[in-house]
LUMDRENMI-740476 format. One record per residue (C-alpha): y, x, z; residue in one letter. Coordinates in steps of 0.25 Angstrom, whole numbers, plus 5000, padded with zeros to 4 digits. Example, Ala and Ser with C-alpha at 12.3 -4.5 7.8 and 13.67 -1.06 7.14 Angstrom:
<recs>
<<4982, 5049, 5031>, A>
<<4996, 5055, 5029>, S>
</recs>
This chain:
<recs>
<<5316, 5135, 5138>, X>
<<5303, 5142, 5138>, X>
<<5291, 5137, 5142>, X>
<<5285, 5143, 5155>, X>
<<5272, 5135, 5157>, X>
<<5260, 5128, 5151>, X>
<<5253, 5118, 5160>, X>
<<5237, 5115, 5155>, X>
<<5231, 5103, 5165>, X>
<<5217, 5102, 5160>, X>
<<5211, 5088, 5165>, X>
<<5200, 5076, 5158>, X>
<<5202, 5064, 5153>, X>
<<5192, 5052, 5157>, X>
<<5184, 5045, 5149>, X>
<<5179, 5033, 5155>, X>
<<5164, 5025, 5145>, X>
<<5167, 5038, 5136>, X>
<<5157, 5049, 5131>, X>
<<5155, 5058, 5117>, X>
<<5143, 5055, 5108>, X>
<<5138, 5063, 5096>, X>
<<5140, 5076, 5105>, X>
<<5153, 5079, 5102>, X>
<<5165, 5077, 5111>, X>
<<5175, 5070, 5105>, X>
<<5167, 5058, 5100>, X>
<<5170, 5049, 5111>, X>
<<5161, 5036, 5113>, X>
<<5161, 5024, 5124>, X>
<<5150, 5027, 5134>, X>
<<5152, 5018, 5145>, X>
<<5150, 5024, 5158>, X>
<<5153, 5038, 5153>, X>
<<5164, 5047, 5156>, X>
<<5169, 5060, 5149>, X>
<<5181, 5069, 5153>, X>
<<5188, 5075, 5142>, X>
<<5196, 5088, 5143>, X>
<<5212, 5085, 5143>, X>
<<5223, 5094, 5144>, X>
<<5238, 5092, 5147>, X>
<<5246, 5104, 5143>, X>
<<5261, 5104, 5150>, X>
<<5271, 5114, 5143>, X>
<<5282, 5118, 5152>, X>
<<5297, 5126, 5148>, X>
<<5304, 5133, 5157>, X>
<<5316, 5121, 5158>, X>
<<5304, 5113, 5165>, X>
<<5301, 5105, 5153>, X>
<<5287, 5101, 5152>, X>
<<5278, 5096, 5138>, X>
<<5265, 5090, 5140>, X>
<<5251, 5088, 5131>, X>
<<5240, 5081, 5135>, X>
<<5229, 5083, 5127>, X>
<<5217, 5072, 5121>, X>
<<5205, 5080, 5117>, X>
<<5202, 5094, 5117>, X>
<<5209, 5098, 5131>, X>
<<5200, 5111, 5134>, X>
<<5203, 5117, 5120>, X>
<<5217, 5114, 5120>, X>
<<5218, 5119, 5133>, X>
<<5213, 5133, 5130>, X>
<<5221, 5133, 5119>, X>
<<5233, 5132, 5127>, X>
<<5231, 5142, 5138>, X>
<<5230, 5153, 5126>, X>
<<5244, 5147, 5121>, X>
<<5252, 5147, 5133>, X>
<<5254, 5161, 5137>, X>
<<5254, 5167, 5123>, X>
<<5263, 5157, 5117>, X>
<<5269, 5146, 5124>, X>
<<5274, 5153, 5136>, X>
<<5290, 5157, 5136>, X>
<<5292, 5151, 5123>, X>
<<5301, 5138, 5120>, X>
<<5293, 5125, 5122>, X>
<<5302, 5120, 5109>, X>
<<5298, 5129, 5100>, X>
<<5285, 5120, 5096>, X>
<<5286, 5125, 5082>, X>
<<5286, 5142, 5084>, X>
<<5274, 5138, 5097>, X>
<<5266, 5129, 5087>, X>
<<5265, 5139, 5076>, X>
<<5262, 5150, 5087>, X>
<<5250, 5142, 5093>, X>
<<5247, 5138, 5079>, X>
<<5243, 5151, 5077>, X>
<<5239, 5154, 5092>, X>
<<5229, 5145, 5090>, X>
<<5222, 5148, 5076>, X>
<<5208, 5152, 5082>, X>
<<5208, 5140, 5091>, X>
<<5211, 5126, 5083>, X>
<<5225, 5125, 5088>, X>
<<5220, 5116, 5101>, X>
<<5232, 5121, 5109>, X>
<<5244, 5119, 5099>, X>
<<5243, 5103, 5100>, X>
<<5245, 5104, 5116>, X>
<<5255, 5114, 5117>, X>
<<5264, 5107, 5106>, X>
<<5263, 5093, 5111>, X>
<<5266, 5099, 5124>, X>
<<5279, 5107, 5119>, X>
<<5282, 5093, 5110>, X>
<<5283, 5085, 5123>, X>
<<5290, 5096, 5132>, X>
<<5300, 5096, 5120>, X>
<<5302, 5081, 5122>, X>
<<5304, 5084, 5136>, X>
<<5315, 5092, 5133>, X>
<<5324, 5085, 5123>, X>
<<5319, 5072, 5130>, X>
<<5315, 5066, 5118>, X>
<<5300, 5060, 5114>, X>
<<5292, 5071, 5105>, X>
<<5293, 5059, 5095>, X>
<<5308, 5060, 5093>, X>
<<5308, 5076, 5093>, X>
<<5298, 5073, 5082>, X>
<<5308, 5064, 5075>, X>
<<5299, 5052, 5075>, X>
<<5301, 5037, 5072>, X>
<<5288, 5030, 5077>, X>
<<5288, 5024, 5089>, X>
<<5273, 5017, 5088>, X>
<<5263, 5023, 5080>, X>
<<5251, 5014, 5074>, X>
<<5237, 5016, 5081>, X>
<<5222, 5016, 5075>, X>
<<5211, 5014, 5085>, X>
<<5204, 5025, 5085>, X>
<<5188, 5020, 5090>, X>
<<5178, 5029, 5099>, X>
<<5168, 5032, 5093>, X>
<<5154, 5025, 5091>, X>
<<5147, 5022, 5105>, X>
<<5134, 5015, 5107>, X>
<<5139, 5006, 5120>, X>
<<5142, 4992, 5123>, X>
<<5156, 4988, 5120>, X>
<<5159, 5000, 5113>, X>
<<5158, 5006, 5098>, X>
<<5145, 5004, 5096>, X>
<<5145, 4997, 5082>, X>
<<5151, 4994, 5070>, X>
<<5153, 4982, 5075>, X>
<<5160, 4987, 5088>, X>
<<5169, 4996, 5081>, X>
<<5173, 4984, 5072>, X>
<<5176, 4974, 5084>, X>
<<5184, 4986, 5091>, X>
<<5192, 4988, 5078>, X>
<<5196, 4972, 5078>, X>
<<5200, 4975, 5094>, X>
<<5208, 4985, 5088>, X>
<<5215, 4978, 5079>, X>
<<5219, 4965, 5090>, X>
<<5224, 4977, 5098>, X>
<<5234, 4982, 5087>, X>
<<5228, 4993, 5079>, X>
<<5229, 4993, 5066>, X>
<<5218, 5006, 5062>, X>
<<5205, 5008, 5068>, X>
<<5197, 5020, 5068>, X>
<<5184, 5020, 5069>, X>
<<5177, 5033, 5075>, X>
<<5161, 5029, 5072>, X>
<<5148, 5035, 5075>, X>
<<5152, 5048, 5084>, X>
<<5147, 5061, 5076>, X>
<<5146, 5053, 5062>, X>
<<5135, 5042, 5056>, X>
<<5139, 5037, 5045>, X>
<<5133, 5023, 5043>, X>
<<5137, 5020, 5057>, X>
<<5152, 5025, 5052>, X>
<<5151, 5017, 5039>, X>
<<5145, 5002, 5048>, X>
<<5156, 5004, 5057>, X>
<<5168, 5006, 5046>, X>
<<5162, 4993, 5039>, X>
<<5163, 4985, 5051>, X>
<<5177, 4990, 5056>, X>
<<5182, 4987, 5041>, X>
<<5174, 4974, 5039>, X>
<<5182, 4971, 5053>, X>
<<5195, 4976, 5052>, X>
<<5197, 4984, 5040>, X>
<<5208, 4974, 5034>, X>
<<5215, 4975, 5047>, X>
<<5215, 4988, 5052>, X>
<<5216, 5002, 5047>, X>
<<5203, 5009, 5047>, X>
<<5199, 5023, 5049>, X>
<<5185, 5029, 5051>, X>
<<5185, 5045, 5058>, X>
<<5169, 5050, 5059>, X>
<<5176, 5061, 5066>, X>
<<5170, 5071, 5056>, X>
<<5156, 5066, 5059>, X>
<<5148, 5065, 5046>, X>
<<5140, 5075, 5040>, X>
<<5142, 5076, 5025>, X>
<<5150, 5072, 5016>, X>
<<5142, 5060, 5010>, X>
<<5143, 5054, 5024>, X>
<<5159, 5055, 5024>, X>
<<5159, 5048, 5009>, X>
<<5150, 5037, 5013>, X>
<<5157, 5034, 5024>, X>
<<5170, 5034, 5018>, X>
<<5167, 5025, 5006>, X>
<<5165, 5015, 5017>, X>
<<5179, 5017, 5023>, X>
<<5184, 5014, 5008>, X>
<<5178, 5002, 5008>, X>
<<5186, 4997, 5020>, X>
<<5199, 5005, 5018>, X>
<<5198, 5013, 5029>, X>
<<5211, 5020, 5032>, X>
<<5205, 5036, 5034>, X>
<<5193, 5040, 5035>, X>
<<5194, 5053, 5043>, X>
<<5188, 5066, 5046>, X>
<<5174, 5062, 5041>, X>
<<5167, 5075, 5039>, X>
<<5157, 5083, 5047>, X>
<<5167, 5096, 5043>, X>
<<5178, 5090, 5052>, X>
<<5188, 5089, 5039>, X>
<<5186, 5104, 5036>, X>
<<5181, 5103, 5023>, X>
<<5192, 5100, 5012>, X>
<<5183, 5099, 5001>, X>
<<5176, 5088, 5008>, X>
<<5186, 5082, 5014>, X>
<<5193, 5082, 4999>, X>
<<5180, 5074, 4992>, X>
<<5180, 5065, 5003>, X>
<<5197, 5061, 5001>, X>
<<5192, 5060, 4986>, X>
<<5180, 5050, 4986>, X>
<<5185, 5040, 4999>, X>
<<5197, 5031, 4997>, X>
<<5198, 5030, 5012>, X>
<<5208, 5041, 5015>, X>
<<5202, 5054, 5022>, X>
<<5209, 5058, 5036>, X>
<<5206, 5072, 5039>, X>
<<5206, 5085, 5050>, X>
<<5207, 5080, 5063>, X>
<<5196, 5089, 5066>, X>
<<5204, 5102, 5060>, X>
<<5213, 5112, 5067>, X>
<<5221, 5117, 5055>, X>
<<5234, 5110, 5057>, X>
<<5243, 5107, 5046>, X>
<<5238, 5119, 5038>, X>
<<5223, 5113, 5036>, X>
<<5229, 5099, 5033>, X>
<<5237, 5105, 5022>, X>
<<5224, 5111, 5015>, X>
<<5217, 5098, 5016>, X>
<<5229, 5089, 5013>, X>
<<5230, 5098, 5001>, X>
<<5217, 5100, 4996>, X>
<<5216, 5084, 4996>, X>
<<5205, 5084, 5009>, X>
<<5213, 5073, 5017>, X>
<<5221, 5060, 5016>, X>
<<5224, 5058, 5029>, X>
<<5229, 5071, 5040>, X>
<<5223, 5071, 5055>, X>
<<5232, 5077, 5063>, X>
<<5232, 5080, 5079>, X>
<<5243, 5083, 5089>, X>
<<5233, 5089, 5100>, X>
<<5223, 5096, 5091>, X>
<<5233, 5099, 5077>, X>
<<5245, 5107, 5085>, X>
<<5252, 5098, 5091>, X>
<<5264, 5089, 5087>, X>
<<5268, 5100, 5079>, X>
<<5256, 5101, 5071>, X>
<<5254, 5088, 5068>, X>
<<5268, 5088, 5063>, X>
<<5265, 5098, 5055>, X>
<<5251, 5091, 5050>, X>
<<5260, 5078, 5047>, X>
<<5270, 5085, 5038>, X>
<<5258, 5091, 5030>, X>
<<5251, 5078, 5028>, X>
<<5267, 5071, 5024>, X>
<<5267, 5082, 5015>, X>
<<5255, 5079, 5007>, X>
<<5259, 5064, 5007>, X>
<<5246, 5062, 5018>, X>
<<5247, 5056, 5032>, X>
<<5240, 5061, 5045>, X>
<<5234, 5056, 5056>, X>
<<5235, 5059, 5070>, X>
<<5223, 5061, 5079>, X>
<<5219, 5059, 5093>, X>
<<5232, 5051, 5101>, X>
<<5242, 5055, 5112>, X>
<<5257, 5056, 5113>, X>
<<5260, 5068, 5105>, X>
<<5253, 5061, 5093>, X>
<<5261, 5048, 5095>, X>
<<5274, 5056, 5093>, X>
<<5269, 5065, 5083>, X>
<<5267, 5051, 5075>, X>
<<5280, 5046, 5077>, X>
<<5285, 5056, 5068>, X>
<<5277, 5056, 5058>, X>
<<5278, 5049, 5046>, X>
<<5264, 5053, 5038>, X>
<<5257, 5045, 5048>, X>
<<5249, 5032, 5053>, X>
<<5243, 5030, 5064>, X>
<<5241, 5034, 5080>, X>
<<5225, 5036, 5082>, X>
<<5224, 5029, 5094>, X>
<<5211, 5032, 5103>, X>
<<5201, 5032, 5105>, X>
<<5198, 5018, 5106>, X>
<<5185, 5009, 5108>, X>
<<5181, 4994, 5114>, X>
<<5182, 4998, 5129>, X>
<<5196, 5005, 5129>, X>
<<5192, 5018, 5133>, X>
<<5204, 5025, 5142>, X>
<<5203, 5038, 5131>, X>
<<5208, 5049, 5133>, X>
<<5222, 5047, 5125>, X>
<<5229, 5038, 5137>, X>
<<5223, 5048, 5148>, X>
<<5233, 5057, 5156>, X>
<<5245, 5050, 5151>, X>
<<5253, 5042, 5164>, X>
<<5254, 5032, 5153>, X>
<<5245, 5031, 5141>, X>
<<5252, 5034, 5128>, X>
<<5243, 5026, 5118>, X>
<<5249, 5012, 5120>, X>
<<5244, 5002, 5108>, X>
<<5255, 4993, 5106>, X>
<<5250, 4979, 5100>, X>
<<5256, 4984, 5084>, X>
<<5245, 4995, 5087>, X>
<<5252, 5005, 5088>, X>
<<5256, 5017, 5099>, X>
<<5269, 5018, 5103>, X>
<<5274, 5033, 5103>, X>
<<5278, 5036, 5117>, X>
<<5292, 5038, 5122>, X>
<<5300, 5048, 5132>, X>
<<5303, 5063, 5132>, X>
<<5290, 5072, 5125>, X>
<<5278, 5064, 5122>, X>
<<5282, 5053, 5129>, X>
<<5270, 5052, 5140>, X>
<<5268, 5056, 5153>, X>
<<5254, 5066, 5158>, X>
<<5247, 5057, 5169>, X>
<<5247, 5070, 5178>, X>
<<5239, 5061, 5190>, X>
<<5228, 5059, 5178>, X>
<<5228, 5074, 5173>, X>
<<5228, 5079, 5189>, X>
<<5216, 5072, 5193>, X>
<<5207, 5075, 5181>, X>
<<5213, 5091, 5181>, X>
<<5202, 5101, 5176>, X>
<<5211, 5112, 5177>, X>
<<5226, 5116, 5176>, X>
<<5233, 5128, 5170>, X>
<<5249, 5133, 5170>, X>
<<5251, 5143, 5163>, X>
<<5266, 5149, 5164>, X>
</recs>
């Protein structure tokens, strides 16, 4: 079995009262009346025995896409679909000039054709145990409309919403791009409200500007117990010494490099060198079920857990089997139950809340779900086959 072709369907998602503030396009708002289409991207591997692994992606579907095309004619094609390993250390290298954004896709694809072909969910090939995984609500960002995240106060009301529907963590993205005061009102509020009920977790999404900021901010989480504070720094989590002085002088347990591209190699130096407490790990963006597998075994090793980012099947499986390991981020969510972009293009939504908050992992052969080809066919911006 060899495989003879690679299938890129380039479409968008729709997101309905959505828009970006601070300038940058991932930090995602309520604007009422709005509307903006993301990039999305559903690659399709197929062997020569017709059996077929598919990858839709969350974020970043222009990239990822590129990426691909320059993969599948130099590697991919003619070589076995099960050889994830030899394929992953390949692209690994491939890749080395580009961030990787390619490997996640093409290895979640080759993970779900494989679960095609022994019939048998990614999650037992895996070897994993978990059936239900425990979800945090993972907020919008801060907006500036009626009924949305407009307040400390808002975000604390919502956190209490969160907790009646079953969640038992709550994060709070704040002020988009970074303010500090307004980040430091709105923790106070959410723990004052739920803080004894709920873990908490605060993520500026690497918004403030100096290493002041990030202290002052995190003494505050101590007082409340936060359960991480995570990837605070303008450097996007680049700089260990920094990074090191913060795990030094907060109690609240750092969660870091989500924002870099290094794989399990770049976790190792900062594990080692005392810069994190916490591990973000990410199927699409970090290579891949196999990369985060490997991400995982690095944080066990060192006696640390990691996080997963951003949702989706893949991650849901990947979770089932690992032990060093929490919680399913689920979002994002706000006020007005946003139709986001996770439970779009799927013929049924995986991200079910069950009322233990947690998210079932999904069952049947590969990743368990099925690609809403109806939804993907009628926002279609281009397709490719390439065999």
């Amino acid at each position: 079995m060899e495989i003879t072709a690679i299938e890129l369907h380039e479409f968008t998602f729709e997101l309905k009262n959505v828009g970006t503030a601070g300038g940058i396009p991932v930090h995602q708002v309520y604007d009422p009346g709005n509307t903006i289409e993301p990039a999305g991207l559903v690659v399709t591997i197929r062997a020569s025995d017709g059996t077929e692994g598919h990858y839709r992606s969350i974020t970043y579907g222009e990239l990822m896409t590129k990426h691909v095309e320059m993969a599948a004619e130099n590697v991919l094609l003619g070589r076995s679909p099960l050889e994830r390993e030899a394929i992953w250390q390949d692209l690994w290298r491939a890749f080395r000039h580009t961030d990787h954004f390619g490997l996640g896709p093409i290895d979640i694809a080759l993970w779900d054709l494989a679960g095609n072909y022994y019939d048998e969910t990614v999650s037992k090939l895996l070897g994993g145990s978990r059936r239900e995984i425990p979800a945090y609500a993972s907020t919008f960002f801060m907006d500036d409309a009626d009924g949305g995240l407009d307040s400390p106060k808002a975000y604390a009301e919502f956190a209490r919403t969160c907790l009646e529907r079953g969640y038992p963590g709550y994060k709070i993205h704040g002020y988009p791009g970074g303010d500090v005061d307004t980040d430091i009102e709105i923790c106070r509020a959410v723990g004052e409200a739920v803080g004894d009920e709920m873990d908490l977790m605060l993520d500026p999404a690497s918004g403030y500007e100096t290493y002041r900021e990030a202290l002052r901010v995190g003494r505050v989480l101590d007082e409340y117990d936060f359960y991480w504070y995570e990837d605070p720094m303008a450097d996007t989590g680049q700089s260990i010494n920094a990074s090191k002085n913060l795990t030094r002088e907060l109690e609240t347990p750092l969660l870091g490099l989500e924002h870099v591209r290094t794989g399990p190699y770049g976790r190792a130096d900062h594990i080692a060198a005392e810069a994190v407490e916490m591990v973000r790990a990410d199927v699409h963006q970090d290579g891949g079920i196999t990369g985060c597998l490997k991400i995982a075994t690095v944080a066990e090793a060192f006696g640390l857990d990691v996080e997963f980012h951003l949702g989706g099947p893949a991650t849901l499986h990947c979770l089932s089997a690992i032990r060093n390991t929490n919680y399913f981020e689920h979002s994002l969510v706000h006020p007005q139950d946003i139709d986001w972009m996770n439970q779009q293009g799927f013929v049924d939504p995986p991200e079910r809340l069950t009322a233990d908050g947690t998210i079932p992992v999904p069952e049947g052969p590969g990743l368990g779900v099925d690609i809403d080809w109806q939804f993907i066919d009628d926002r279609r911006e281009d397709h490719t086959v390439i065999s």
